[in-house]
DRENDO-1510 file (C-alpha; in Angstrom, 1 decimal, always signed):
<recs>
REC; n; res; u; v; w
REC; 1; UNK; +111.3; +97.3; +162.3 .
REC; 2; UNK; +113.6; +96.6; +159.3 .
REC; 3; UNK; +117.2; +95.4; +160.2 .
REC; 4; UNK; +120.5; +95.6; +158.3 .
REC; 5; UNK; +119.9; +92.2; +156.8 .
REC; 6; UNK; +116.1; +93.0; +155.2 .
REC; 7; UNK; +117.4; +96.2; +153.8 .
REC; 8; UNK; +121.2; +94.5; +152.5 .
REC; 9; UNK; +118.1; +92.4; +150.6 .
REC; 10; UNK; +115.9; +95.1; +149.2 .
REC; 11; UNK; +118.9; +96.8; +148.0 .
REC; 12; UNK; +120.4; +93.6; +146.2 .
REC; 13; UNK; +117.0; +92.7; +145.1 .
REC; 14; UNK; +116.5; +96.0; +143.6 .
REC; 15; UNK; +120.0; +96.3; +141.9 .
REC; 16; UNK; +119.1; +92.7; +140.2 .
REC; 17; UNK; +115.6; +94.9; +139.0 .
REC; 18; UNK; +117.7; +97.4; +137.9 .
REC; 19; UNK; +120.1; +95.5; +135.8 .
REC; 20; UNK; +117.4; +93.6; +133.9 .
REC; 21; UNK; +115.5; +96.4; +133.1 .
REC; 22; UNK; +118.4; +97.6; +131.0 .
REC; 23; UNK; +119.5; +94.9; +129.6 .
REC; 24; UNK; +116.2; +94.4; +128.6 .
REC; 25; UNK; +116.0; +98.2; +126.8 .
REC; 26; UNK; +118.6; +96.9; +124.4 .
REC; 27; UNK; +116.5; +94.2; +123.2 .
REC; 28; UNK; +113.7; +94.0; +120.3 .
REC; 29; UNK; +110.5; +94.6; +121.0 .
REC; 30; UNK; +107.7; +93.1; +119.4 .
REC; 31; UNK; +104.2; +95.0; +119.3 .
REC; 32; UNK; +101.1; +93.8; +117.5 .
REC; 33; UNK; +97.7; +94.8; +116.7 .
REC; 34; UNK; +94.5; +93.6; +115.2 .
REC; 35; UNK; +92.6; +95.9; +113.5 .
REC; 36; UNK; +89.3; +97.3; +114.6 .
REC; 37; UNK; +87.7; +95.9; +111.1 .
REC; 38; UNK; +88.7; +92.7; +112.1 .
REC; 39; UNK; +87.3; +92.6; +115.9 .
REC; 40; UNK; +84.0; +94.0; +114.3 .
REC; 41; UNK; +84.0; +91.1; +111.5 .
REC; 42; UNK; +84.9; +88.4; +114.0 .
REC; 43; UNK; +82.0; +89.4; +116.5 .
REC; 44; UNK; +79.5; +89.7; +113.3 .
REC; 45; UNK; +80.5; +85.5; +112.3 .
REC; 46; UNK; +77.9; +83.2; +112.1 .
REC; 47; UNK; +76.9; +79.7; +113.9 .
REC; 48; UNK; +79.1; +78.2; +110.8 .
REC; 49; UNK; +81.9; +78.7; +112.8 .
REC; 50; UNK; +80.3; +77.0; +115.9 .
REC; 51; UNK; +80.5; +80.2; +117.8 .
REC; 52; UNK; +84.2; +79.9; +117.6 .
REC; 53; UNK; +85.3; +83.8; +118.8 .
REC; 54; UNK; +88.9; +83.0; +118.1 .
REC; 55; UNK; +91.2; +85.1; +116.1 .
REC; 56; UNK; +91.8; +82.2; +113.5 .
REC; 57; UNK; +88.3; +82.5; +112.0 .
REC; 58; UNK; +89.7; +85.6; +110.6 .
REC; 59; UNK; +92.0; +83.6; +108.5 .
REC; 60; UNK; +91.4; +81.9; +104.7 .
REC; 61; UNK; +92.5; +79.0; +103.5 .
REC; 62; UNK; +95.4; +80.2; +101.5 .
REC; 63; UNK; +98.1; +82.9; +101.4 .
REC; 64; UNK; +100.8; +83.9; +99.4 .
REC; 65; UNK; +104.0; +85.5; +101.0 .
REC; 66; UNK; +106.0; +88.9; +99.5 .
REC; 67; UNK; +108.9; +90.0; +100.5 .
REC; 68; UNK; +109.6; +94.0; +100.9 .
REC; 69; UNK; +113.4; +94.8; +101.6 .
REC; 70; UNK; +115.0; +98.2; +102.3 .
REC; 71; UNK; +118.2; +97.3; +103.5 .
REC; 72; UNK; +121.8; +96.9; +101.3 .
REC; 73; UNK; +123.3; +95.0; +104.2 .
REC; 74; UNK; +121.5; +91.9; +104.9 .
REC; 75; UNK; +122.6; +89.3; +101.8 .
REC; 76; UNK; +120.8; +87.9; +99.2 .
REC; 77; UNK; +121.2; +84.6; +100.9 .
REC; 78; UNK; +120.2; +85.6; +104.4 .
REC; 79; UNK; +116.7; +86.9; +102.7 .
REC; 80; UNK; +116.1; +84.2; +101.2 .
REC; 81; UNK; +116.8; +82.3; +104.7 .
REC; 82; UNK; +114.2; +84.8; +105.9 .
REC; 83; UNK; +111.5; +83.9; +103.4 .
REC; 84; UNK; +112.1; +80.3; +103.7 .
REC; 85; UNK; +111.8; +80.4; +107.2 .
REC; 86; UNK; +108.8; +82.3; +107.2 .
REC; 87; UNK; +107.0; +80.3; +104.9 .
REC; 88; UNK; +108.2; +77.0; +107.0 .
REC; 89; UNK; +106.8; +78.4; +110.2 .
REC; 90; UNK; +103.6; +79.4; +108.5 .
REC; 91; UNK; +102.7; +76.3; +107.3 .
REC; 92; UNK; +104.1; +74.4; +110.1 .
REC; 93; UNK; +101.8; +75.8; +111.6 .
REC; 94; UNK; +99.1; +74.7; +110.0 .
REC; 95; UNK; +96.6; +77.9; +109.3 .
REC; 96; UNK; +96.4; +77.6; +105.9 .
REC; 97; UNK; +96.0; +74.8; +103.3 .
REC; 98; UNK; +97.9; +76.7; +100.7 .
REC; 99; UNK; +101.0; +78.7; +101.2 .
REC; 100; UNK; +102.7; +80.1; +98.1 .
REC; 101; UNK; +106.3; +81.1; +98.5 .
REC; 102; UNK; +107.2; +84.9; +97.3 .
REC; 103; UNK; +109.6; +83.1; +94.3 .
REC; 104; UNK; +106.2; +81.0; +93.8 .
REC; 105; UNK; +104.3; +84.3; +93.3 .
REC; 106; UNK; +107.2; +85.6; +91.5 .
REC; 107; UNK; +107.0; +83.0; +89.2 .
REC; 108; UNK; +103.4; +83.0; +88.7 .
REC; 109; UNK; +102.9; +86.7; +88.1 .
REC; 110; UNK; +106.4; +87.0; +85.3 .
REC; 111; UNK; +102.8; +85.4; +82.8 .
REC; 112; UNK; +101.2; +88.6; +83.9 .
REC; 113; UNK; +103.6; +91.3; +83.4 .
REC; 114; UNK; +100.8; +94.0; +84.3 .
REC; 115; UNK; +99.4; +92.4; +86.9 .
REC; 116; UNK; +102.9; +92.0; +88.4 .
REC; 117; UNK; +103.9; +95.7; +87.9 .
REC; 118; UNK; +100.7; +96.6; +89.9 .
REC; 119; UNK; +101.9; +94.2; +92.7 .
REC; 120; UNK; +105.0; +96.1; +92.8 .
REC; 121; UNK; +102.8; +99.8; +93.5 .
REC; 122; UNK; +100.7; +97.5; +96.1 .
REC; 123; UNK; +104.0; +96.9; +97.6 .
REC; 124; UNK; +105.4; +99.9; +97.5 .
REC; 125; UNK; +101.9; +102.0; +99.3 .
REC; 126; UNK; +101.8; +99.5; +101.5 .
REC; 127; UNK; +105.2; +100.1; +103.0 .
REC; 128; UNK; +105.6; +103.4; +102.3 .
REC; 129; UNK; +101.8; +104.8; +103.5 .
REC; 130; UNK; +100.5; +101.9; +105.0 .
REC; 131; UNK; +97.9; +102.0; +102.4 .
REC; 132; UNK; +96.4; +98.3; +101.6 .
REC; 133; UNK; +94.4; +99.2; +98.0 .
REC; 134; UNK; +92.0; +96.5; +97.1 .
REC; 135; UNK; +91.8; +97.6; +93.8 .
REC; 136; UNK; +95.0; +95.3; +93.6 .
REC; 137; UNK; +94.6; +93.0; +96.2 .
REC; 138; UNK; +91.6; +91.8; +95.0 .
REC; 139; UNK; +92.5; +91.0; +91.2 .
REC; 140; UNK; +96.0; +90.1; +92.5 .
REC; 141; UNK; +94.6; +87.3; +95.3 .
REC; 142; UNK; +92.2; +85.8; +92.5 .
REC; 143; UNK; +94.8; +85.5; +90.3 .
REC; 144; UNK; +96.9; +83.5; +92.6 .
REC; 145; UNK; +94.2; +81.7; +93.9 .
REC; 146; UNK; +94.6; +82.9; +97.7 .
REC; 147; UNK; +92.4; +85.0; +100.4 .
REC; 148; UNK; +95.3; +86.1; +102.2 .
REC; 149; UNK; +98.8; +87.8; +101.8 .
REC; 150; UNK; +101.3; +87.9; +104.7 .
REC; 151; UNK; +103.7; +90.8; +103.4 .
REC; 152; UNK; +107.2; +91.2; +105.2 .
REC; 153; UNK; +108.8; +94.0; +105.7 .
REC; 154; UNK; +112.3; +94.8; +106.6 .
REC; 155; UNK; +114.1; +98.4; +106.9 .
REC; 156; UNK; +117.2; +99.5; +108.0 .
REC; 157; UNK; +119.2; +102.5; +108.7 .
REC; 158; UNK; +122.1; +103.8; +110.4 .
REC; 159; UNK; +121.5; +104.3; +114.0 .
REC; 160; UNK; +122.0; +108.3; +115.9 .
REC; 161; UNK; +123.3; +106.3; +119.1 .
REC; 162; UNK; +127.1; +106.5; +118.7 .
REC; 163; UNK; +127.4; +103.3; +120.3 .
REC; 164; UNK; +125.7; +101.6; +117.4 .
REC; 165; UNK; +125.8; +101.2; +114.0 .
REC; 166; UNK; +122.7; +100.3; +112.6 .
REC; 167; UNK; +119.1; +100.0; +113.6 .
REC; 168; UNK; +116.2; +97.7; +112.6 .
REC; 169; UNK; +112.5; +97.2; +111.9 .
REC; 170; UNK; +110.6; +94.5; +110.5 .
REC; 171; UNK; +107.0; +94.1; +110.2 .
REC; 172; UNK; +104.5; +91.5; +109.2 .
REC; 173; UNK; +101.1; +92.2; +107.8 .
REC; 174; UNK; +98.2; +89.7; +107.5 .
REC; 175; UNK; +95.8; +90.6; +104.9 .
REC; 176; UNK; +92.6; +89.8; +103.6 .
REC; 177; UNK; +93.0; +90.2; +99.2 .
REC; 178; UNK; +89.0; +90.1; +98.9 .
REC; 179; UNK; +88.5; +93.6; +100.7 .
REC; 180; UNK; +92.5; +95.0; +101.1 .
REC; 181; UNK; +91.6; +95.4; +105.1 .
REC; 182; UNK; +94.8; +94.3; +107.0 .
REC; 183; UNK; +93.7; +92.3; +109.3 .
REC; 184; UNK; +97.2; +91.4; +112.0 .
REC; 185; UNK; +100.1; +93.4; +112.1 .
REC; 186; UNK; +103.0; +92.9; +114.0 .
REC; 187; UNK; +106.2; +94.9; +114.2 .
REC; 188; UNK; +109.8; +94.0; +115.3 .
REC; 189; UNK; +112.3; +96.8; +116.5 .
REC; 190; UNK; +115.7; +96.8; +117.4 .
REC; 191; UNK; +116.5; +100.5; +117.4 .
REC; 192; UNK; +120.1; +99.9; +119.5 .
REC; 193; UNK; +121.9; +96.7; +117.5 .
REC; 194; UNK; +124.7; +96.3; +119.8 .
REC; 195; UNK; +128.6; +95.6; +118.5 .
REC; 196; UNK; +127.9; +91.5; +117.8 .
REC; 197; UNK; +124.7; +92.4; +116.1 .
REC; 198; UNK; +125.8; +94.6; +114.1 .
REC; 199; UNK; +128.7; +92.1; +113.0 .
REC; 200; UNK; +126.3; +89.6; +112.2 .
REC; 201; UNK; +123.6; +91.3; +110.5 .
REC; 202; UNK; +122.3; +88.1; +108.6 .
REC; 203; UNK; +122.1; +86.4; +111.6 .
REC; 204; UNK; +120.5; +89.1; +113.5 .
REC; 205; UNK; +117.8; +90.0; +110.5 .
REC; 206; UNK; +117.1; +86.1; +110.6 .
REC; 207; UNK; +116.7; +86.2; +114.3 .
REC; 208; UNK; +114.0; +88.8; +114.4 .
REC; 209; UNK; +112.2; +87.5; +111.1 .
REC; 210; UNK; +111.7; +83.8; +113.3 .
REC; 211; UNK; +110.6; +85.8; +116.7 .
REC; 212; UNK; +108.3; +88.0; +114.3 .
REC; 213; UNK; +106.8; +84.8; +112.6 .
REC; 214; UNK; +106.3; +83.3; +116.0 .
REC; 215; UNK; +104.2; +86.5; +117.4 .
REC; 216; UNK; +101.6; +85.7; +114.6 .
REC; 217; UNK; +101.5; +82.0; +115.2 .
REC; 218; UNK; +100.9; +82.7; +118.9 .
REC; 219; UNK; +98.5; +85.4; +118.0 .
REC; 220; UNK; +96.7; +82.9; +116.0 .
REC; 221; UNK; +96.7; +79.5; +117.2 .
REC; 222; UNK; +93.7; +77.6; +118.0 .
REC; 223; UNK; +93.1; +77.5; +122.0 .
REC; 224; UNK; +94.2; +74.7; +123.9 .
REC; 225; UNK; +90.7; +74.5; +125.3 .
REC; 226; UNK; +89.2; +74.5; +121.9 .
REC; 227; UNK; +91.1; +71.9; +120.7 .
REC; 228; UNK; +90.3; +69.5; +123.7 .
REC; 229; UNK; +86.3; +70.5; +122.6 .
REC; 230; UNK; +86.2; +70.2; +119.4 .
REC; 231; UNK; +88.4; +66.2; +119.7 .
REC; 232; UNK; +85.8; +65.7; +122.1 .
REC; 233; UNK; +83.0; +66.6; +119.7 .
REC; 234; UNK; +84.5; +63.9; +117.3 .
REC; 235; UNK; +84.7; +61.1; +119.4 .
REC; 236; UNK; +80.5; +62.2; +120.5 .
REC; 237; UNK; +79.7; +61.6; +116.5 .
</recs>
């Protein structure tokens, strides 16, 4: 039998549910997906890799980073805190041996004016269509000397909730420049910025962009119990 006291603590319990779940529905969220290519192509590697059937075999040894903006209200310097935050969290982490900056790109491709107005179309069906055409990303990732690009992506708009002004989405794309496949996307959305957010749009845009770079390290990173194996595979030789 269920007494005052048992149901005075469902009812606070539930009430405590309640109130997390919608504070929680004014929060980002943060999807991501590998592609089917990619599954296939990691279950197809060979004993080089030691049998290793982690996501990080996917990976090259080099990247280069672009930047893709469609917002007028995050600042020139708060983009730039993006990219450099990016790139820092990237190679903190240690995936690749060679991470180019997008103003290292940028600087590389002004020798190669057609080869750095194609990057622009790249760009631009890559955000717009989602389409990744090797046609450029293979010419474009020789002539940086990289096997991957990570490409961000960050759009903005006003919101149609009257209690907020604007609304966001950033993605991050992994992808291979040999065949154009795009390999890891993952995709940040705050679609209800709330009155401080909206205030603080740099802050907010920077926010995201870290939380974004950290879904693709976590996606990625090398298993605990790998690690411990392969250190005790050393110490064996």
């Amino acid at each position: 039998m269920v007494n005052k006291t048992n149901i005075s603590i469902i009812l606070v319990s539930l009430t405590f549910m309640f109130l997390i779940g919608s504070c929680s529905s004014s929060k980002a969220e943060f999807t991501e997906r590998i592609s089917k290519l990619s599954k296939e192509t990691l279950s197809k590697k060979d004993k080089a890799k030691e049998g290793h059937d982690e996501l990080i075999a996917l990976l090259g040894k080099s990247t280069a980073v672009f930047t893709a903006v469609m917002s007028k209200d995050v600042s020139q310097k708060a983009l730039a805190d993006i990219n450099d935050s990016i790139v820092s969290q990237i190679s903190d982490a240690q995936f690749f041996e060679k991470v180019l900056a997008a103003e290292k790109s940028q600087t590389l491709l002004q020798k190669n004016m057609e080869l750095n107005q194609k990057k622009e179309m790249y760009l631009d069906s890559l955000v717009f269509v989602s389409v990744s055409d090797k046609d450029i990303s293979n010419p474009l990732g020789k002539y940086l000397e990289v096997e991957n690009f990570l490409v961000f992506q960050i759009d903005q708009w006003p919101s149609t909730d009257s209690n907020s002004q604007h609304s966001f989405l950033m993605k991050l794309r992994l992808i291979d420049t040999e065949s154009g496949h795009v390999i890891w996307t993952g995709i940040a959305e705050n679609r209800e910025l709330n009155q401080e957010e909206s205030t603080n749009i740099d802050r907010t845009a920077l926010n995201l962009a870290s939380k974004l770079a950290e879904s693709f390290f976590h996606c990625f990173k090398k298993k605990w119990y790998r690690k411990r194996f392969d250190n005790l595979a050393k110490l064996s030789t």
